[in-house]
MILUMZA-436576 format. One record per residue: residue in one letter; x, y, z of N, C-alpha, C in turn. Coordinates in nm, 4 decimals, padded with zeros to 6 digits. Example, Ala and Ser with C-alpha at 12.3 -4.5 7.8 and 13.67 -1.06 7.14 Angstrom:
<bakes>
A,01.3190,-00.5690,00.7800,01.2300,-00.4500,00.7800,01.3200,-00.3300,00.7800
S,01.2850,-00.2250,00.7080,01.3670,-00.1060,00.7140,01.2900,00.0030,00.7870
</bakes>
This chain:
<bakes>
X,-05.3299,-05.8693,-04.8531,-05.4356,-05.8006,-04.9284,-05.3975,-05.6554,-04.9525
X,-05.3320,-05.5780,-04.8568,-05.2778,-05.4346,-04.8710,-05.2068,-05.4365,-04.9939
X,-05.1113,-05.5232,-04.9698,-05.0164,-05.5540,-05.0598,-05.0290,-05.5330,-05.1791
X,-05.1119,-05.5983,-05.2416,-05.2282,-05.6559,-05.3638,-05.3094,-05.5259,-05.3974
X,-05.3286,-05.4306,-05.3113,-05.4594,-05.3212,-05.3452,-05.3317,-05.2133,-05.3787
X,-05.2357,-05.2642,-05.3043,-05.1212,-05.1195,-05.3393,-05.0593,-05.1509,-05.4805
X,-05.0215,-05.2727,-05.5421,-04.9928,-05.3035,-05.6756,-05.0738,-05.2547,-05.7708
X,-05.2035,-05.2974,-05.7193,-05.3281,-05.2810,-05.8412,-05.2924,-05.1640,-05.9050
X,-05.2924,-05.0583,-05.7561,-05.2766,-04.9028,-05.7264,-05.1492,-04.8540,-05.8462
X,-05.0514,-04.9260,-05.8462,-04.9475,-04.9218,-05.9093,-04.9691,-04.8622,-06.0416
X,-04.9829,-05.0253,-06.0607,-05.0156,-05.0649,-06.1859,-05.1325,-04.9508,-06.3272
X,-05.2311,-04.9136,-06.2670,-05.3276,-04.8407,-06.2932,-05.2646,-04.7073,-06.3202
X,-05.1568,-04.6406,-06.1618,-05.1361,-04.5350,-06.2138,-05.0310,-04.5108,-06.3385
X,-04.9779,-04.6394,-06.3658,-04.8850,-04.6449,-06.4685,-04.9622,-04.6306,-06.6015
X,-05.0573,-04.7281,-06.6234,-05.1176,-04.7350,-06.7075,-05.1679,-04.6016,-06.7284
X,-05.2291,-04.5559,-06.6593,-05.2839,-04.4231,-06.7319,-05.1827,-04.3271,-06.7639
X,-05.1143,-04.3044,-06.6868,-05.0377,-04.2123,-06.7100,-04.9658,-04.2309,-06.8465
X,-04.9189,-04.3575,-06.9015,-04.8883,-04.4549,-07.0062,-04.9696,-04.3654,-07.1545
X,-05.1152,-04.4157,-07.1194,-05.2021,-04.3275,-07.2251,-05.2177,-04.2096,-07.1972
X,-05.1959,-04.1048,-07.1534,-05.2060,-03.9838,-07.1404,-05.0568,-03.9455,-07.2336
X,-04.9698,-03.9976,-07.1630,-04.8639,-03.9366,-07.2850,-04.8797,-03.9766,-07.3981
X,-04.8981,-04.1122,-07.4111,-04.8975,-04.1908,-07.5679,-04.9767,-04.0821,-07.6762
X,-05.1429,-04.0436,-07.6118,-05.2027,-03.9900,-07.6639,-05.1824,-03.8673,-07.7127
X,-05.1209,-03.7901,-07.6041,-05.0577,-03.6409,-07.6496,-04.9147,-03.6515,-07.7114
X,-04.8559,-03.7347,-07.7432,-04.7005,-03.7491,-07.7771,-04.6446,-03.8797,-07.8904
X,-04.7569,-03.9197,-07.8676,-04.7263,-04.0697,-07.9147,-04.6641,-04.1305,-07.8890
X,-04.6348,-04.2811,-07.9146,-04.5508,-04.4230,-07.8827,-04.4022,-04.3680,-07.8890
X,-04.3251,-04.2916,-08.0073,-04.2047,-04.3510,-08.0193,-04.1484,-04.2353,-07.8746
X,-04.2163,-04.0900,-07.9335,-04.1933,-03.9943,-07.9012,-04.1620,-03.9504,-07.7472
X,-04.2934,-04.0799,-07.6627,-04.3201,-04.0804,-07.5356,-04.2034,-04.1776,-07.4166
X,-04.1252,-04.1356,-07.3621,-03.9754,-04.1361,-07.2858,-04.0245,-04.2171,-07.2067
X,-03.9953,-04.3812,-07.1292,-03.9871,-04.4315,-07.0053,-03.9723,-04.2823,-06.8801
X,-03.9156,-04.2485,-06.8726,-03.8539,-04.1477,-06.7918,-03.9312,-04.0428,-06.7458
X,-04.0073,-04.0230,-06.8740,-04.1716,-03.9265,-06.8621,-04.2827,-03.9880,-06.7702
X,-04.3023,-04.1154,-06.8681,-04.4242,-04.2192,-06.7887,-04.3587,-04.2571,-06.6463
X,-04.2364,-04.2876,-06.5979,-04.2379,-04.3226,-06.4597,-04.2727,-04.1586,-06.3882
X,-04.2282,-04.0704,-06.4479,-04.2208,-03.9201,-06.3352,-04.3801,-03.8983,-06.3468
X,-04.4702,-03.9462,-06.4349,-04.6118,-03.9099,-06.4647,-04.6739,-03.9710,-06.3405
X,-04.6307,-04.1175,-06.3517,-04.7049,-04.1792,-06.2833,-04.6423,-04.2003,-06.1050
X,-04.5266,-04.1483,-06.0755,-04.4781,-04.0924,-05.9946,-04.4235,-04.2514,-05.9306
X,-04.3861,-04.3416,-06.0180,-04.3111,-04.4691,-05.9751,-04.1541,-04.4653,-06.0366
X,-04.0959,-04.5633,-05.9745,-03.9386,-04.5960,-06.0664,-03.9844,-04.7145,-06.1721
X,-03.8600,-04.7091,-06.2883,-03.8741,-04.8003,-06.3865,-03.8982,-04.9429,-06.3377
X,-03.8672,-04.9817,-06.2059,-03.8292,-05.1143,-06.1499,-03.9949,-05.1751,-06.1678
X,-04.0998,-05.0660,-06.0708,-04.2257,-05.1227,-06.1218,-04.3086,-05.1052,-06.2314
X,-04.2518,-05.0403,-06.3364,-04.3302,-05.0567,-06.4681,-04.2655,-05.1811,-06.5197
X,-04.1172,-05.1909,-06.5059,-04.0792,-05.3918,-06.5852,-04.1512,-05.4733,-06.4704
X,-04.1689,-05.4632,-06.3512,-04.2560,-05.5548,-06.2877,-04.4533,-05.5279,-06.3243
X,-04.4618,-05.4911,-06.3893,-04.6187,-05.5315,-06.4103,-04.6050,-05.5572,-06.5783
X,-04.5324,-05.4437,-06.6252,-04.5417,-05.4580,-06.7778,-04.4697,-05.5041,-06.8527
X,-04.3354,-05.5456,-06.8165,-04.2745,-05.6124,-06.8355,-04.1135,-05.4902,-06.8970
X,-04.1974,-05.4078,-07.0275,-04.1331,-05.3580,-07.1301,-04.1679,-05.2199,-07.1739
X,-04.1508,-05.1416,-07.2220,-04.2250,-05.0238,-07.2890,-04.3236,-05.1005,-07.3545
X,-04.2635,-05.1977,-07.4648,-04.3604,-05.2582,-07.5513,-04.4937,-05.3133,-07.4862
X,-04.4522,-05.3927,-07.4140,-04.5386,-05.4517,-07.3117,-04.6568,-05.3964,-07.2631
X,-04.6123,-05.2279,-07.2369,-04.6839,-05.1390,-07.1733,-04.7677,-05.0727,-07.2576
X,-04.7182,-05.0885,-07.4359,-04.7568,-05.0100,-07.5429,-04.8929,-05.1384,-07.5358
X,-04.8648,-05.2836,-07.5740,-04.9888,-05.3425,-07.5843,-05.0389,-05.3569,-07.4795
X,-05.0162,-05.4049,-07.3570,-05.1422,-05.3256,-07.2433,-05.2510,-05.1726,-07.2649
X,-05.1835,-05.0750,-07.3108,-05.2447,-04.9540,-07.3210,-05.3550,-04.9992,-07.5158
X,-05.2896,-05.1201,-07.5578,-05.3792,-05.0982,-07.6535,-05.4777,-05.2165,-07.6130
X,-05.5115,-05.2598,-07.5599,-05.5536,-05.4032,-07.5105,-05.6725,-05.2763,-07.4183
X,-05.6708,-05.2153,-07.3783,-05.7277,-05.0733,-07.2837,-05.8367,-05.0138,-07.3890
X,-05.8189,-05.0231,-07.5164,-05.8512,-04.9673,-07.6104,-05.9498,-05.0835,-07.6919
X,-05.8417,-05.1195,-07.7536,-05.9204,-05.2387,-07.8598,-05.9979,-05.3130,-07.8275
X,-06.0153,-05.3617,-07.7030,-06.0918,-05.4663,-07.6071,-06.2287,-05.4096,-07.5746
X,-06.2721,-05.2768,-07.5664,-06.3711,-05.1948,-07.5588,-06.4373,-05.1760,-07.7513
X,-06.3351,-05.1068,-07.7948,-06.3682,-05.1304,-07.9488,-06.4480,-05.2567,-07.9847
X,-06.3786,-05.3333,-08.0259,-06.4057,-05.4577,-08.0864,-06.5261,-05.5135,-08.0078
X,-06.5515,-05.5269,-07.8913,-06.6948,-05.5407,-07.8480,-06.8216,-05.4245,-07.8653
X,-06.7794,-05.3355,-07.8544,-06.8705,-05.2744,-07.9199,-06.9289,-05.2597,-08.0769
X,-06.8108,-05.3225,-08.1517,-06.8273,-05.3513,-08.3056,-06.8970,-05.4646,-08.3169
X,-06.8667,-05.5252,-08.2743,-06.9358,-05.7004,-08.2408,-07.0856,-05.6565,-08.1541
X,-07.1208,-05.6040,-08.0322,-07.2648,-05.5175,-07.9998,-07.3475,-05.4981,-08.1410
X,-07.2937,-05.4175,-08.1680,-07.3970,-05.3261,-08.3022,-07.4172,-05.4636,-08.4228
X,-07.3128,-05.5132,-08.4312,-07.3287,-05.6541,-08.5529,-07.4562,-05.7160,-08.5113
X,-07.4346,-05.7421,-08.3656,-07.4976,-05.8740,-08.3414,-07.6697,-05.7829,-08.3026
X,-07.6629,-05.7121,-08.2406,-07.8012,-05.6176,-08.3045,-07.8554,-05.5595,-08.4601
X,-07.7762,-05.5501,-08.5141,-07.8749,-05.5741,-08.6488,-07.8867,-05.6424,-08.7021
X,-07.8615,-05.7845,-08.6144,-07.8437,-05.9166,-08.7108,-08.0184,-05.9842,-08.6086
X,-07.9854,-05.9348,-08.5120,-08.1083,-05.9476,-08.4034,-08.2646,-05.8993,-08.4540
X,-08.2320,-05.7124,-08.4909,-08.3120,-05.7102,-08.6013,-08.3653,-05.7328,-08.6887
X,-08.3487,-05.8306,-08.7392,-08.3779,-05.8880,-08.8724,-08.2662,-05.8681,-09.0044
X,-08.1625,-05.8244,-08.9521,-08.0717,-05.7889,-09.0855,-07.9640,-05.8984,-09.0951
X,-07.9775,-05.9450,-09.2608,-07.9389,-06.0750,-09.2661,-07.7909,-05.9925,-09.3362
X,-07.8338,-05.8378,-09.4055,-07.7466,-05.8153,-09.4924,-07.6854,-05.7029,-09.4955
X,-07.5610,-05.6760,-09.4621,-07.5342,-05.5158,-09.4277,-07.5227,-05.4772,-09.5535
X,-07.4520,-05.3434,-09.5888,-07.4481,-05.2615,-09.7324,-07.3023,-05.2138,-09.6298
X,-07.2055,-05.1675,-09.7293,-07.0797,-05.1030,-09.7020,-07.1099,-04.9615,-09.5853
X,-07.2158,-04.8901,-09.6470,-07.2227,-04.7419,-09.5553,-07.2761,-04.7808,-09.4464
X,-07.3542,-04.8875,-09.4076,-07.3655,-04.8887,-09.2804,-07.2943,-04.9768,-09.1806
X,-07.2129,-05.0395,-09.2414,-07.1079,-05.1324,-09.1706,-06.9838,-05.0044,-09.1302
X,-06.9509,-04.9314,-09.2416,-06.8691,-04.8474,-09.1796,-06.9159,-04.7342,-09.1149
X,-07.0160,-04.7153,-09.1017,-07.0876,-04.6061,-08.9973,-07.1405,-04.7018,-08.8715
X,-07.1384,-04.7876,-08.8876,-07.0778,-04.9198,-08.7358,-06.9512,-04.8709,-08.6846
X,-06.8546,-04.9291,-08.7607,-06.7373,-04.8926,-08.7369,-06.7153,-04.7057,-08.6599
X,-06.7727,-04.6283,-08.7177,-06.7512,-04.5243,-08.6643,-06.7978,-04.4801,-08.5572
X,-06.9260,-04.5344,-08.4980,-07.0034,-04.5566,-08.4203,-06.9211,-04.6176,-08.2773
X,-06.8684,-04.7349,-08.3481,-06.7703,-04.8179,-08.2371,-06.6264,-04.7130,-08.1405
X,-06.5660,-04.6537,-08.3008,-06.5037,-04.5630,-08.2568,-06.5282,-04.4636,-08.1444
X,-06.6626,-04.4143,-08.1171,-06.6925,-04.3084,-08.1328,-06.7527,-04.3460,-07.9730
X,-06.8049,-04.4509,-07.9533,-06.8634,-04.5543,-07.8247,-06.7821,-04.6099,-07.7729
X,-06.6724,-04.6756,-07.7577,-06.5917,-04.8033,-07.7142,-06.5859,-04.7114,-07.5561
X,-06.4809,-04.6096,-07.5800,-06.5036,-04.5485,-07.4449,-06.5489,-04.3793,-07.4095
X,-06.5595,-04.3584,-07.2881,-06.6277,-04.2248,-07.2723,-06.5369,-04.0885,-07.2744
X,-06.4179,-04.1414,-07.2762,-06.3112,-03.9936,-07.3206,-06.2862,-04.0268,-07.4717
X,-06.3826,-04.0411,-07.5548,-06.3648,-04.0550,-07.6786,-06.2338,-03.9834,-07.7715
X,-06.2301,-03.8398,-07.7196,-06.1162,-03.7670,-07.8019,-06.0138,-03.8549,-07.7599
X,-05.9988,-03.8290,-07.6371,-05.8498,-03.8870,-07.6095,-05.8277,-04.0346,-07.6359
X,-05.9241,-04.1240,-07.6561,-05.9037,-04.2579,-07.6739,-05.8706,-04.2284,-07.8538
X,-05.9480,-04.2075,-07.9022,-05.9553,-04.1837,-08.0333,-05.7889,-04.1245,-08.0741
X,-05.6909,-04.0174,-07.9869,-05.6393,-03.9802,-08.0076,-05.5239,-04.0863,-08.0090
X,-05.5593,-04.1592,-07.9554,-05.4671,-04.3079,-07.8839,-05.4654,-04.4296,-07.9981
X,-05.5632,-04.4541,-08.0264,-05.6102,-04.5236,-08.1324,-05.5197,-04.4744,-08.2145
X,-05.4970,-04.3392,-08.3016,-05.4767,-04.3007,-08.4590,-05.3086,-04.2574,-08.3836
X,-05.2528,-04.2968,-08.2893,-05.0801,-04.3400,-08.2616,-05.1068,-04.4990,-08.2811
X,-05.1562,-04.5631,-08.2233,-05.1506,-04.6634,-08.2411,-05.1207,-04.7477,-08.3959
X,-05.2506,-04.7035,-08.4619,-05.2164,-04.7156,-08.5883,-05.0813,-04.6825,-08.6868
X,-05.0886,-04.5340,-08.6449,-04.9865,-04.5180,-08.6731,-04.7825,-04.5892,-08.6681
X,-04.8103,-04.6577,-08.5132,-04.6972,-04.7299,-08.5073,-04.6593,-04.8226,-08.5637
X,-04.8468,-04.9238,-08.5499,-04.8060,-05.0546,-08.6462,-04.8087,-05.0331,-08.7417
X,-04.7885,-04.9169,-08.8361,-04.7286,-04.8798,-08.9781,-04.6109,-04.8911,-09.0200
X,-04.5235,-04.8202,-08.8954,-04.3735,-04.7898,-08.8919,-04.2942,-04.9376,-08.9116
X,-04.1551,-04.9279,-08.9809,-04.0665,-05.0029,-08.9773,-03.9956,-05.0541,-08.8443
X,-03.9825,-05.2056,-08.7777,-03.9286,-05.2713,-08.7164,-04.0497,-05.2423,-08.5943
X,-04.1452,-05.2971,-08.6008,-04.3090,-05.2863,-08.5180,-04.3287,-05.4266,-08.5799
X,-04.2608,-05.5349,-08.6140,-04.3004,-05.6481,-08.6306,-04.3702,-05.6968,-08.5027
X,-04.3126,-05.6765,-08.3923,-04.3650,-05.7279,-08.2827,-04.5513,-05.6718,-08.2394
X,-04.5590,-05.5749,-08.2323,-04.6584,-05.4946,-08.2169,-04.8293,-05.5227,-08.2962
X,-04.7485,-05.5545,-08.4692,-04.8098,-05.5862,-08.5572,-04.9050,-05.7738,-08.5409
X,-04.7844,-05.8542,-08.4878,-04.7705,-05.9600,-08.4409,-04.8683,-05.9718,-08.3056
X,-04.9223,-05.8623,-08.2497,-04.9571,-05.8767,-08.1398,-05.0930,-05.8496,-08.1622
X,-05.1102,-05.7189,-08.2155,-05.2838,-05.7022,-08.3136,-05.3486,-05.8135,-08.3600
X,-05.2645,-05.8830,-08.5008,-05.3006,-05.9615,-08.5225,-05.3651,-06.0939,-08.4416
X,-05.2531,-06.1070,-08.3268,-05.3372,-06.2321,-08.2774,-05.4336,-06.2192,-08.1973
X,-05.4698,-06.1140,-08.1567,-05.5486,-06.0827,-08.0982,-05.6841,-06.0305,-08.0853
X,-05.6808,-05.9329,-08.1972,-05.7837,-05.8735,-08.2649,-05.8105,-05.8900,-08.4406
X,-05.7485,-05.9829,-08.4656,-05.7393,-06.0281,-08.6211,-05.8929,-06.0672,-08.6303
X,-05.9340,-06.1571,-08.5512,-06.0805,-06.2338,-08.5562,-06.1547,-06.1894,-08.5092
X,-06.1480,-06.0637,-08.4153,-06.2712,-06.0374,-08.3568,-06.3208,-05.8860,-08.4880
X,-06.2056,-05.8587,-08.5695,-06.2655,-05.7809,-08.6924,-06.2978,-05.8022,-08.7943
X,-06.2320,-05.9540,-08.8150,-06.2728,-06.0344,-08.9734,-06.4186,-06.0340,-08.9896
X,-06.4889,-06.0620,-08.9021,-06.6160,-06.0393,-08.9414,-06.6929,-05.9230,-09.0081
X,-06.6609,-05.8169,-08.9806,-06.6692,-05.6885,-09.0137,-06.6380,-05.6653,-09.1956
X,-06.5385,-05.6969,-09.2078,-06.3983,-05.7105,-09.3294,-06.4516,-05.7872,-09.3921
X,-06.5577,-05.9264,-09.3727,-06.6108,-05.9791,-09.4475,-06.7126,-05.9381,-09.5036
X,-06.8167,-05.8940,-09.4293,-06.9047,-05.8510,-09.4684,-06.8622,-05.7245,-09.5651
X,-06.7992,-05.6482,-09.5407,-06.7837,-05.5565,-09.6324,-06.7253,-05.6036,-09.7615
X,-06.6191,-05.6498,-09.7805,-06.6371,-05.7592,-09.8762,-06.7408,-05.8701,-10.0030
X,-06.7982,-05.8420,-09.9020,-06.9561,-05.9030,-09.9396,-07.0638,-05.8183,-10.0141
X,-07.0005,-05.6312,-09.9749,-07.0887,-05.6146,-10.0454,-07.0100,-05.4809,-10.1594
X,-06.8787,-05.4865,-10.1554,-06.7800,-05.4007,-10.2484,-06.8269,-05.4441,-10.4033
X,-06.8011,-05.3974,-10.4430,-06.7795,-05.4021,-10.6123,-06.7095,-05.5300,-10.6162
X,-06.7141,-05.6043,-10.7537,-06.6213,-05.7143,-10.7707,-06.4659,-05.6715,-10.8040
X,-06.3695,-05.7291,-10.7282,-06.2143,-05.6934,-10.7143,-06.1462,-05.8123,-10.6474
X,-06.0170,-05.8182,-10.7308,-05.9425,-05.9266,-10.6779,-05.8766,-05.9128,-10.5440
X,-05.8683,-06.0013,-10.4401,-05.7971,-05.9862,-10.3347,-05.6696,-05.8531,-10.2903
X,-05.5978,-05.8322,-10.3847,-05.5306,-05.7605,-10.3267,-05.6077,-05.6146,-10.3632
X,-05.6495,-05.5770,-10.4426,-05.7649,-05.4368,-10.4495,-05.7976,-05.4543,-10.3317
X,-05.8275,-05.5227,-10.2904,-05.9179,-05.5575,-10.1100,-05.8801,-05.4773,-10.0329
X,-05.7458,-05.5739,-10.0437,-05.6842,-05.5527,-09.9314,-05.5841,-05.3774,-09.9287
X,-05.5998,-05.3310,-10.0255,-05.5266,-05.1557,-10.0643,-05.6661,-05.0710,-09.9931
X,-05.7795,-05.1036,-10.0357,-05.8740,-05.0625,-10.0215,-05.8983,-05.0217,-09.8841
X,-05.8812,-05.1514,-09.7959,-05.8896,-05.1495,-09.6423,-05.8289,-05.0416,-09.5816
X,-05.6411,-05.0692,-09.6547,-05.5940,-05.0210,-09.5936,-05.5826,-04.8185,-09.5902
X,-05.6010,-04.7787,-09.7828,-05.6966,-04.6756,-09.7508,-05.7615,-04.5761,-09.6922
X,-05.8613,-04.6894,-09.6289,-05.9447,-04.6500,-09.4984,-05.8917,-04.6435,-09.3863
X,-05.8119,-04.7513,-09.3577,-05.7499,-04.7353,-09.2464,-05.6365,-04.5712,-09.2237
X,-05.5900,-04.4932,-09.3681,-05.5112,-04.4059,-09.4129,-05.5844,-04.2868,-09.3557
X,-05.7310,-04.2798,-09.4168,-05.8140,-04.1772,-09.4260,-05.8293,-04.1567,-09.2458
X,-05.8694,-04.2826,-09.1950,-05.8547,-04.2572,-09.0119,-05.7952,-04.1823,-08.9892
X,-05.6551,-04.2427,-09.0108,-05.5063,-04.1646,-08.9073,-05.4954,-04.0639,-08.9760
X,-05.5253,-04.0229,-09.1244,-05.4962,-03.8281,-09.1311,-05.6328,-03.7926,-09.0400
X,-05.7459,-03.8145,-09.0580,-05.7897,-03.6844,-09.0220,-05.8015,-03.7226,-08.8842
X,-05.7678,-03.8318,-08.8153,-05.7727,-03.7882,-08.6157,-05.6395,-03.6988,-08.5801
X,-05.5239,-03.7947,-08.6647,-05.4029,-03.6813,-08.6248,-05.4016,-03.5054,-08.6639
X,-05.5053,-03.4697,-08.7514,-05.5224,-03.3540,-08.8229,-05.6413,-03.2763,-08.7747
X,-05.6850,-03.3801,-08.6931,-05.8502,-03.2874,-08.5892,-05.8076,-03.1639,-08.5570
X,-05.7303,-03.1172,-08.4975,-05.7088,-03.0424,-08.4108,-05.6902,-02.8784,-08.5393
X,-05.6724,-02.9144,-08.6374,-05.6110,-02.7834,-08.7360,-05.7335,-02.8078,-08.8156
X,-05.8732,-02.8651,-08.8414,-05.9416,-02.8518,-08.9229,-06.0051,-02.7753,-08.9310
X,-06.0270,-02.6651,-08.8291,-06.1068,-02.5242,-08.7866,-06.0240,-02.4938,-08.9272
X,-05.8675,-02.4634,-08.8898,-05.8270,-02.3647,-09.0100,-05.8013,-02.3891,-09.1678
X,-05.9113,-02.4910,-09.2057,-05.9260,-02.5316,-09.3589,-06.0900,-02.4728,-09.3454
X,-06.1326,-02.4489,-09.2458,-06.2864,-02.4210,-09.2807,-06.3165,-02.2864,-09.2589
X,-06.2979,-02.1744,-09.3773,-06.3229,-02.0377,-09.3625,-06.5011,-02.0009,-09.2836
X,-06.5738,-02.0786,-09.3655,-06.6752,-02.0896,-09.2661,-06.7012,-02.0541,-09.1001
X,-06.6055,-02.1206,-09.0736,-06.6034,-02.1532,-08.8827,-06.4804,-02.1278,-08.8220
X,-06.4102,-02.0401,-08.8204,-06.2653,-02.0404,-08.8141,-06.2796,-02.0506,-08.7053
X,-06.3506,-02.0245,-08.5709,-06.3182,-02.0185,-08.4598,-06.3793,-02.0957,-08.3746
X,-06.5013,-02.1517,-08.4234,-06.5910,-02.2639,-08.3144,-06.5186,-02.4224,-08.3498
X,-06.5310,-02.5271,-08.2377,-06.5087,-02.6075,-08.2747,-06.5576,-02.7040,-08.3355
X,-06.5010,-02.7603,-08.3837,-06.5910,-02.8870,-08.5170,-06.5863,-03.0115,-08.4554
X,-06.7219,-03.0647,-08.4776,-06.7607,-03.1548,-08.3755,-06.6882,-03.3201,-08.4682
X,-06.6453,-03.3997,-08.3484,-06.5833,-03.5129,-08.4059,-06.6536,-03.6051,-08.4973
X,-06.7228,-03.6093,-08.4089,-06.8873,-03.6812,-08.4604,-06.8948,-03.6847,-08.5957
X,-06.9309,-03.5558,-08.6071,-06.9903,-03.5339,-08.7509,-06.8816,-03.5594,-08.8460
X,-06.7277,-03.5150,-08.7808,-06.6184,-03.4914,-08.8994,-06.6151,-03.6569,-08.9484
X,-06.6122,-03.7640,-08.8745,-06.5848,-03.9158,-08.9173,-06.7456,-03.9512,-08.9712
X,-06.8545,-03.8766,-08.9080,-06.9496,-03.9739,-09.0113,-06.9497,-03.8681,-09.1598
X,-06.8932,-03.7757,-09.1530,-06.8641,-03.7620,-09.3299,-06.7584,-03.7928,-09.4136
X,-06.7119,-03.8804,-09.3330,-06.6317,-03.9728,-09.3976,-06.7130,-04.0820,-09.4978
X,-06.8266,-04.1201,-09.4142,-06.9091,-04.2611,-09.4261,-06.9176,-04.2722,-09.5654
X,-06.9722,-04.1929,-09.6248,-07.0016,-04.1739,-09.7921,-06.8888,-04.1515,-09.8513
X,-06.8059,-04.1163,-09.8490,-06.6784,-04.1339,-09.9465,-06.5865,-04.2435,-09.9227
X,-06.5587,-04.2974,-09.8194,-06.5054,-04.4344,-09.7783,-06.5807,-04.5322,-09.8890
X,-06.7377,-04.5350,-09.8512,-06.8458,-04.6400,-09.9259,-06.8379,-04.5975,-10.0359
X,-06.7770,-04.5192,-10.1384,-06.7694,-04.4750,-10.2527,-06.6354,-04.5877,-10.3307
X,-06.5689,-04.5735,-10.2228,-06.4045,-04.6643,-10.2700,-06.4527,-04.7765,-10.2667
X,-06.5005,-04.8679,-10.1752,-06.5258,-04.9726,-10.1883,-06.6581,-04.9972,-10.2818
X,-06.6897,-04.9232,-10.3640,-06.8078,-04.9703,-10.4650,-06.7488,-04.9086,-10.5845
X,-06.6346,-04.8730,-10.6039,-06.6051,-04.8167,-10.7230,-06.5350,-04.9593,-10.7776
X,-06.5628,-04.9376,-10.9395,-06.5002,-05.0453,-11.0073,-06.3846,-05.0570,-11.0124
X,-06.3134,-05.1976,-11.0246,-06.1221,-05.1635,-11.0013,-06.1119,-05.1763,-11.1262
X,-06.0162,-05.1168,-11.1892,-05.9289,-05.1089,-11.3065,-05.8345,-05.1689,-11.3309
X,-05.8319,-05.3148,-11.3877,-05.7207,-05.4124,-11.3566,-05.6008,-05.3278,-11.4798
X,-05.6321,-05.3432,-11.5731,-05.4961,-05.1940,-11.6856,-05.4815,-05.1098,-11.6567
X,-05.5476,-05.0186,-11.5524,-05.5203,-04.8937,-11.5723,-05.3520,-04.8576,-11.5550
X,-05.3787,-04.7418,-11.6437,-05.1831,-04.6716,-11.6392,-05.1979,-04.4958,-11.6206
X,-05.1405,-04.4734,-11.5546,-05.1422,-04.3686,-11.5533,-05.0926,-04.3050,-11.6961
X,-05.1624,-04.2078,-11.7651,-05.0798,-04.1281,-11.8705,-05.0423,-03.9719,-11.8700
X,-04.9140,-03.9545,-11.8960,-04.9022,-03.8417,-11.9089,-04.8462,-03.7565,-12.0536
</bakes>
C-alpha cells in the first residue's frame, strides 16, 4: 500500500509539474529534462506512468478536456431541463465560454493550457495527438457543433466546417495574446482586463460568422 501511495505521489507530481511548464512554455518548447527537474523525478518514472512525452502531453490534456466537456454537456443538459428545446448560436457559444471559463478553478492557467494545446494539434506531424482528441472528445462535442449548425445561416458543409475552425482561430489568438491586451487599450493601460469579459465579447461577433450568409462566387477583386 506504501508502495502504491508513493507512485500515486509520483505520478501527480509529474503531472503537474507537466502542466505548469506546458502552460507557461508550451508542448514543443517544454524539455523532458525541465519536467523531470520540476517535478524532482528521473526520466525512468515519467516512461513508467506515462509512457512518452506524448503520452504525458495527452494525460495533461485528458486533465483538461475531461472537466471541459462535462461541464459543456452540464449547461446543455440544463437548458434542455429548462424547457429549452432550442438553442440560438449566441448562447450555445456563450456555453462554450462559460465551460471554458468553469471546467476548472485555476482558470487562467488551465485556459492557458488549453490555447497550447490547440495550438499543437494545428502543427504539422501531431497526427498522433489529433488522432487522440478525436477519439476521445470528438462525441462528447458533436453535440454542441450540431446544434450550432442547426441554427447558422444556410451553408454547405465545408463553410461549416472553415467556420468552426475560425472560432476555434479567434480562441488561440486572443488566450495566447491575453497577456499584451492592456497595451492595445489606451483606455486602461495599466489595470488588468478581466478574462471573463474579454471571451464573452467575443460571443457576438463569433454569432455574427455563423449567421452571416456564405457566398458560394465570391472573388476577391482588385
Amino acid at each position: 500500500m506504501t508502495g502504491q501511495l508513493k507512485d500515486a505521489d509520483t505520478a501527480t507530481r509529474i503531472i503537474l509539474a507537466a502542466e505548469r511548464l506546458f502552460a507557461e512554455r508550451g508542448f514543443e518548447e517544454t524539455t523532458m529534462r525541465q519536467i523531470t527537474a520540476e517535478a524532482e523525478v528521473n526520466l525512468a518514472a515519467v516512461n513508467y506512468h506515462y509512457g512518452s512525452k506524448n503520452g504525458l502531453i495527452e494525460a495533461v490534456a485528458t486533465r483538461f478536456l475531461d472537466p471541459l466537456c462535462g461541464r459543456l454537456e452540464q449547461l446543455l443538459a440544463e437548458g434542455r431541463n429548462g424547457g429549452g428545446e432550442y438553442f440560438g448560436v449566441e448562447e450555445l457559444i456563450e456555453m462554450l465560454m462559460r465551460a471554458l471559463l468553469e471546467a476548472r478553478e485555476d482558470k487562467e492557467h488551465a485556459l492557458s493550457l488549453f490555447m497550447h494545446l490547440l495550438d499543437l494539434a494545428y502543427t504539422k506531424g501531431q497526427d498522433g495527438l489529433r488522432a487522440f482528441l478525436l477519439r476521445h472528445y470528438a462525441s462528447r462535442i458533436d453535440p454542441l457543433i450540431e446544434l450550432v449548425r442547426r441554427d447558422s445561416a444556410p451553408m454547405e458543409d465545408d463553410e461549416f466546417f472553415w467556420r468552426l475552425h475560425f472560432l476555434l482561430g479567434a480562441l488561440i489568438f486572443t488566450l495566447s495574446n491575453y497577456s499584451m491586451l492592456n497595451l492595445l487599450d489606451p483606455r486602461n493601460p495599466e489595470s488588468g482586463v478581466e478574462i471573463e469579459r474579454t471571451l464573452h465579447r467575443m460571443v457576438p461577433v463569433l454569432t455574427a460568422g455563423f449567421h452571416a450568409r456564405s457566398e458560394k462566387n465570391w472573388v476577391c477583386r482588385v
